[in-house]
N, C-alpha and C positions, 0 to 999 in steps of 0.2 A: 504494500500500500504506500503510496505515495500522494502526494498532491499535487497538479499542475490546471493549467488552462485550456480551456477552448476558446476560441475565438467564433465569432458567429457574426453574419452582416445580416441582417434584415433593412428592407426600404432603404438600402446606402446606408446605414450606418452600424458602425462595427460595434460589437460588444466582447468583452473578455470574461468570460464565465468562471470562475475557481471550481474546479473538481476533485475528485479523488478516484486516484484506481483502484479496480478492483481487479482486472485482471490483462496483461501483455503480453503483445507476440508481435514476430516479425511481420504480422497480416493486419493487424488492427488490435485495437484498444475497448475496453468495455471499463464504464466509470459511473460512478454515481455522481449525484447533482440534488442539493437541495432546491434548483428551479428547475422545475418543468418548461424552458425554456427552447425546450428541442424537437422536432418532430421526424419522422421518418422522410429518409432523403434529403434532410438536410445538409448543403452543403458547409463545411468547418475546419477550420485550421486548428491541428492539434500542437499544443505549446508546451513541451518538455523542457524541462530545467538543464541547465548544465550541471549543476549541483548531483543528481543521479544520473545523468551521460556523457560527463564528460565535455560537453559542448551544449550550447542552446541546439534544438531541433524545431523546427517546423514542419508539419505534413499536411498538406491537403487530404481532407480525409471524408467520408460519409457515412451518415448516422444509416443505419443499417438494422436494427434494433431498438427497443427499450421494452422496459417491462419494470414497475413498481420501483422507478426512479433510478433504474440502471440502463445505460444508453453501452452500443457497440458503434464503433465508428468505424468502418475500413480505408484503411490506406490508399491515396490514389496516388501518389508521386513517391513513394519512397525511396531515396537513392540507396548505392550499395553500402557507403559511406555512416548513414546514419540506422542502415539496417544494419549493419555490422558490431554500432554502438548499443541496440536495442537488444540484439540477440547478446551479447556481452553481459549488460545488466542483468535480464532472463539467468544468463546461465549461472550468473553472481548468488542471486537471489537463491535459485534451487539450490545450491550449494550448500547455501546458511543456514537451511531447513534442514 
């Protein structure tokens, strides 16, 4: 679990939503949200900390899910670069368990 952001444009104008993970993969992200601010297909910039990867990340990504305030986003741009850094944390995290 970690915390990071979405980003979301409705009618031109951007919003930065604070979330939390729930769960990561090289394919996409599933996170909770105390706003129901999200609907299916929505399009969203997912905003990873460099503090857990090393670098800031941005993905273009699509809400693809949600269900009782847990949203799945998937990845639309992800480079190799910052999949690299994703699957890295992944395999960090398993590790500590």
């Amino acid at each position: 679990d970690f915390p990071f952001e979405v980003e979301k444009v409705s009618n031109g104008v951007s919003e930065r939503i604070a979330v939390k993970c729930v769960n990561i993969s090289a394919g996409g992200v599933a996170f909770a949200s105390q706003n129901q601010n999200f609907n299916l297909q929505d399009d969203v910039k997912i905003l990873f900390s460099k503090e857990y990867f090393e670098k800031d990340i941005e993905i273009e990504s699509k809400i693809i899910k949600f269900h009782n305030g847990v949203y799945v986003a998937q990845y639309l741009n992800l480079n190799k670069y910052d999949e690299d850094r994703i699957t890295k944390y992944v395999f960090k995290m398993i590790t500590k368990k």
